[in-house]
C-alpha positions as CSV (number, residue, x, y, z in Angstrom):
1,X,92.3,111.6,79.2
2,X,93.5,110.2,76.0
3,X,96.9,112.8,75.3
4,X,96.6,114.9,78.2
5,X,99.4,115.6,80.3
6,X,100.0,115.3,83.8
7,X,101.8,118.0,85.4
8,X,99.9,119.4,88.7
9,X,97.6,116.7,90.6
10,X,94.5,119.7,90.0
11,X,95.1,118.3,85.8
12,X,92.8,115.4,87.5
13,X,88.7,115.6,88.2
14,X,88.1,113.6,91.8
15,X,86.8,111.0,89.2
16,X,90.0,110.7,87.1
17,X,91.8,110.6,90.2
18,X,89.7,107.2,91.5
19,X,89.6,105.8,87.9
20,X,93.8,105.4,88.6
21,X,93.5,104.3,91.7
22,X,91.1,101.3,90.6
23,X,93.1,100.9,87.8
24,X,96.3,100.6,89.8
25,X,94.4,97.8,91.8
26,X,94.1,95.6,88.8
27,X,97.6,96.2,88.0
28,X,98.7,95.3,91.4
29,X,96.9,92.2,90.8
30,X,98.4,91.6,87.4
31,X,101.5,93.7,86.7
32,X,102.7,92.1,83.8
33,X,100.9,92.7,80.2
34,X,102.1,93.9,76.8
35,X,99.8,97.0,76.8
36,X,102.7,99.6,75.8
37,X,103.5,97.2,73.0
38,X,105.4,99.3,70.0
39,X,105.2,102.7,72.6
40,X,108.6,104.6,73.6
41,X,108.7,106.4,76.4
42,X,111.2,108.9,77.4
43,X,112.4,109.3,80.6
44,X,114.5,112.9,81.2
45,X,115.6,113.2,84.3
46,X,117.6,116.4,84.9
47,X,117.8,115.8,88.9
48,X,119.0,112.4,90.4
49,X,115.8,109.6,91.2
50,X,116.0,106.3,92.3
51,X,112.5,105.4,93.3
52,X,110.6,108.0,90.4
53,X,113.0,106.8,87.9
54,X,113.3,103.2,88.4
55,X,109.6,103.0,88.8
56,X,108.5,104.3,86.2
57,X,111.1,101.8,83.8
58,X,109.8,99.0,86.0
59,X,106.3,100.0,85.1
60,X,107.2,100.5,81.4
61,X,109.3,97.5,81.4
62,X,106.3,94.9,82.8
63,X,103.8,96.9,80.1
64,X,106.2,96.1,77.1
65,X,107.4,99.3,76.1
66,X,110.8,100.7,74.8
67,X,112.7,103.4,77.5
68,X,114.8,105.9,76.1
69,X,116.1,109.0,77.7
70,X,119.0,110.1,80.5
71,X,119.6,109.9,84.5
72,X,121.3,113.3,84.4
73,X,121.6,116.4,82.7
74,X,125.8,116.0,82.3
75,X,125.1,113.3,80.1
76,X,122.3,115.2,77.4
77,X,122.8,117.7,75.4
78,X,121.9,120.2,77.8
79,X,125.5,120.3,79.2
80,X,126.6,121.8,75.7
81,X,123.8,124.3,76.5
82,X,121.0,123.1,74.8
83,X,117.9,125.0,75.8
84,X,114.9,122.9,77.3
85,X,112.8,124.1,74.3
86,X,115.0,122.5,72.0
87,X,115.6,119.0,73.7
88,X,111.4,118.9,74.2
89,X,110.7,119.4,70.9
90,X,113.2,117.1,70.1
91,X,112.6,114.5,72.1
92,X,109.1,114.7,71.0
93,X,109.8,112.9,67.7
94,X,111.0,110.5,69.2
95,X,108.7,109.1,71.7
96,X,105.1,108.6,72.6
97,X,105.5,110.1,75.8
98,X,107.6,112.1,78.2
99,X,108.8,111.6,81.7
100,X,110.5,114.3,82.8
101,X,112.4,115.7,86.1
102,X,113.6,119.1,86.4
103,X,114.9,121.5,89.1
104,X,112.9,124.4,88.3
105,X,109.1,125.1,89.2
106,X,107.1,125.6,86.4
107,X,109.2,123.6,83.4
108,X,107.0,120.8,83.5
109,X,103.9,123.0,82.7
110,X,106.5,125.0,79.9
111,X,107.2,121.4,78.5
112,X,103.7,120.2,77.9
113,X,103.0,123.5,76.3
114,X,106.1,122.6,73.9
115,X,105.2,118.9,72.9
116,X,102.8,117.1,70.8
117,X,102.6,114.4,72.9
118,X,101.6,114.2,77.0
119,X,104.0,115.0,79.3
120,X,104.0,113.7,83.0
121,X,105.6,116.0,85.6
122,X,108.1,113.6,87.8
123,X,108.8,116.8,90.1
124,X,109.7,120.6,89.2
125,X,111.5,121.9,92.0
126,X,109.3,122.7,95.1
127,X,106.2,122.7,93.0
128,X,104.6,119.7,92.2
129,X,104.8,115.8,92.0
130,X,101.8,114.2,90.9
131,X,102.8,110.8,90.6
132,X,103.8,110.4,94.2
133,X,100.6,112.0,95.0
134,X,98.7,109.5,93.4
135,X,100.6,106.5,94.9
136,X,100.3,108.0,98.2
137,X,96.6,108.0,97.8
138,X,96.8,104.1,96.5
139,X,98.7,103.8,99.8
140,X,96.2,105.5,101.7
141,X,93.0,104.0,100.2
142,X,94.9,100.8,100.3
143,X,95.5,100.6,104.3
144,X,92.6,103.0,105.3
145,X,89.7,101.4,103.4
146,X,89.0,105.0,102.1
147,X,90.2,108.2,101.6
148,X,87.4,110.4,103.5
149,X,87.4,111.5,107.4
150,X,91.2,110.7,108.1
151,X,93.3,112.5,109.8
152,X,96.9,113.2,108.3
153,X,100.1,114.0,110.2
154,X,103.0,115.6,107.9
155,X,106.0,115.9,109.0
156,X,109.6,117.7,108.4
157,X,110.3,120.0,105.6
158,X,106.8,121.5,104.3
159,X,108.3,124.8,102.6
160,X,109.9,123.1,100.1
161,X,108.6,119.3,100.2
162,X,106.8,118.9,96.6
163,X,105.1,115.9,97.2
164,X,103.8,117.2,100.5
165,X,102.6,120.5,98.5
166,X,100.5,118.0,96.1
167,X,99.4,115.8,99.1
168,X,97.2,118.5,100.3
169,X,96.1,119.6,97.0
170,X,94.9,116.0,96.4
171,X,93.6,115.1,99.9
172,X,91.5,118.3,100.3
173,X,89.4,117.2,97.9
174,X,88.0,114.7,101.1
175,X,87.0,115.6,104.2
176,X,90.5,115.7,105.9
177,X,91.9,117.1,108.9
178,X,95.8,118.3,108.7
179,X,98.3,118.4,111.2
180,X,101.3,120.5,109.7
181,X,104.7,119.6,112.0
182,X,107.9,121.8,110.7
183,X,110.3,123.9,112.8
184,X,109.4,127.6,112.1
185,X,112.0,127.9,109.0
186,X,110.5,125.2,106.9
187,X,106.5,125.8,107.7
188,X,103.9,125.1,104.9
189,X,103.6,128.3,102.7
190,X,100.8,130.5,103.0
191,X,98.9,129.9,100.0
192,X,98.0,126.3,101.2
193,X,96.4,127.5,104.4
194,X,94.8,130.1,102.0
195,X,93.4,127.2,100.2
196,X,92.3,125.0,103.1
197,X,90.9,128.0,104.9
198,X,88.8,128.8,101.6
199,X,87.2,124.8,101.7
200,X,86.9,124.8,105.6
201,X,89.2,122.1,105.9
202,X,90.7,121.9,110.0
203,X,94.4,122.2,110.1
204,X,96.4,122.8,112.9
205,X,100.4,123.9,113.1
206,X,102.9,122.7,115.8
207,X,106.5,122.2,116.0
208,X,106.2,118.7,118.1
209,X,104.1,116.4,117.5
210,X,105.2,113.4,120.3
211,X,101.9,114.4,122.6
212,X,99.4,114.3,119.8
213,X,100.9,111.6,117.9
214,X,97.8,109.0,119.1
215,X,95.3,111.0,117.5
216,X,97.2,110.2,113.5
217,X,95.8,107.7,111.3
218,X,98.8,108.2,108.7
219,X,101.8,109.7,109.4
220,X,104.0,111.2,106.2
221,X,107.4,111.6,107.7
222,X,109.4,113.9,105.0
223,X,113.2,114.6,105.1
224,X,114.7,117.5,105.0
225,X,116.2,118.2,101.5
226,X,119.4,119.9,101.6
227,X,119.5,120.6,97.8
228,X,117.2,123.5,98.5
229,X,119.1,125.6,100.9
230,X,121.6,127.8,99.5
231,X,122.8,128.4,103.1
232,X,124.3,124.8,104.6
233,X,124.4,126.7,108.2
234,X,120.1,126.8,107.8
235,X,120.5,122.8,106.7
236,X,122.8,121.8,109.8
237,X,119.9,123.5,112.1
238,X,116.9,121.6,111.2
239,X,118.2,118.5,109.6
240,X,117.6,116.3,112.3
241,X,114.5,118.2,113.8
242,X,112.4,115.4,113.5
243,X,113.4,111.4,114.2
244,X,110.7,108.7,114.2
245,X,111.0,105.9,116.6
246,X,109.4,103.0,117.6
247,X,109.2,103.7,121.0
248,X,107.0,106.6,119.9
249,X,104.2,104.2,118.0
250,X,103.5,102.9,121.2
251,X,100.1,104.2,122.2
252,X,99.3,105.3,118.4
253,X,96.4,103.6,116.6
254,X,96.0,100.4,115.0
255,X,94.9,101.3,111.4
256,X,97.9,103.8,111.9
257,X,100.7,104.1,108.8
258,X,103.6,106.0,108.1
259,X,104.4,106.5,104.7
260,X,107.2,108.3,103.6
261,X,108.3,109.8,99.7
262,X,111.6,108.1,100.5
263,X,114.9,108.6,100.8
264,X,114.8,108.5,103.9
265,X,118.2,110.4,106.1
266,X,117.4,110.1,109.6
267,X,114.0,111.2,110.0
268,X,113.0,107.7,110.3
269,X,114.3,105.2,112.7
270,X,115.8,102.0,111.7
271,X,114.2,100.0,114.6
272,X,110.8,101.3,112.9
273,X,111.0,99.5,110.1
274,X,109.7,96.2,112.0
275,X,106.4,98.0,112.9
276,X,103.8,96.4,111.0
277,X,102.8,99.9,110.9
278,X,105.7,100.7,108.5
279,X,104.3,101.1,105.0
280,X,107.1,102.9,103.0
281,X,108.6,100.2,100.9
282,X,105.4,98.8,100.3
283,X,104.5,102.5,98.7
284,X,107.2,102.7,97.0
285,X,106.3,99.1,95.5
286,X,102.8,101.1,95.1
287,X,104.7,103.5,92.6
288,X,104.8,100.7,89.8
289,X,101.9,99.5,89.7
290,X,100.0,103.2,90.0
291,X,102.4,104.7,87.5
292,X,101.5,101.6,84.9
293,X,97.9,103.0,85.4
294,X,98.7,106.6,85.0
295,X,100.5,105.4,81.5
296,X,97.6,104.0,80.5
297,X,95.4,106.5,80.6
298,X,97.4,109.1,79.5
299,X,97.9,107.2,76.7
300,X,94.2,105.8,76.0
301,X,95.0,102.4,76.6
302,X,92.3,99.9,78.4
């Protein structure tokens, strides 16, 4: 993969996919090696991170490597008007690789077409994010024992959710059964039913999910993002659509997990996070050691 970019999760074979996720599991068991030695990697984020950001400088960090870059657009160039073409192609001589973050779908594709050197989407808009996806799957594969026959619960804002968009893309490549939860104004958009229906993949729609809740082995709880509605009356109505609480986990199975792409707002409970069937932290903690492998073999390095 030696120079390729990553910028949708289909960019991967189901091979290249596992090959991380092994990877990832040596990482996990020794983060810390000098294997990005003399490398600079750029990290441009043009929308706000915490998690994304800081785990991919904490993977870079622990590797060895050099981070250069910005947390916000106001602070680049791009706030005197500087086109993306121009801060791509000159960003690319100055690294050995690009991180990058921006608000609209499709620039990460545009981007990799621009540089020289491989470019790994860290979310464009609603589209993609296939670095999430991929430490989801650690996450999965981690508490699971596999990533075949499962049945996946995802939650909240599917219209415009990015990771939960890449999610399916990734986990249909398994024998999976979907449950899509959503209030009617953020359902998952056509083309992934489209997709699923085309495989024969088993998904089902509902706007509760408190009586079926038993039947989940994970459980992705989403929130709803109110950067993407352009009408703040639409946010107020379905912001708190969905709350997760402990009282709920009651009857649920024991392999169960709930993940989440984190921030959470209020779609999670508090009083959940005692559940030993609370993974989210620990997936966010996932994000390191699977982005150190993703790195690595963008970059050719054993």
């Amino acid at each position: 993969m030696k120079n390729r970019s990553l910028v949708s999760i289909d960019d991967l074979t189901t091979g290249e996919i596992l090959d991380i996720l092994d990877m990832a599991t040596g990482f996990e068991k020794d983060p810390t090696r000098q294997l990005l030695d003399n490398k600079v990697i750029a990290t441009l984020f043009f929308e706000p991170s915490t998690r994304t950001r800081l785990s991919f400088e904490s993977a870079i960090s622990r590797l060895g490597g050099k981070i250069i870059g910005f947390t916000d657009a106001s602070s680049s160039s791009v706030s005197k008007g500087e086109s993306l073409n121009d801060t791509i192609k000159t960003v690319n001589n100055y690294s050995d690789l690009i991180v990058m973050r921006h608000p609209v779908e499709g620039s990460a594709r545009y981007a990799s077409e621009i540089a020289d050197i491989p470019v790994v989407n860290a979310g464009d808009g609603a589209n993609q994010h296939p670095t999430q996806t991929l430490l989801d799957l650690y996450s999965i594969r981690k508490t699971q024992g596999t990533l075949d026959n499962l049945n996946i619960f995802i939650v909240g804002d599917l219209k415009y959710g990015r990771t939960v968009h890449s999610l399916i893309m990734a986990m249909s490549r398994w024998n999976t059964t979907f449950n899509f939860i959503s209030p009617d104004e953020l359902m998952i958009p056509k083309e992934y039913k489209i997709y699923l229906d085309n495989l024969g993949l088993k998904y089902y729609e509902h706007t509760d999910f408190t009586d079926i809740i038993s039947r989940a082995d994970i459980i992705y709880m989403t929130r709803v993002q109110k950067e993407r509605f352009s009408d703040p009356i639409e946010y107020e109505k379905v912001k708190n659509v969905y709350v997760l609480r402990n009282t709920m986990l009651k009857n649920t199975k024991d392999n169960l997990r709930i993940l989440h792409p984190l921030p959470r707002v209020n779609e999670i409970h508090t009083d959940v996070d005692v559940n030993k069937k609370a993974y989210y932290f620990e997936q966010a903690l996932n994000g390191v050691y699977t982005r150190q492998a993703i790195l690595c073999t963008l970059l050719g390095l054993k």
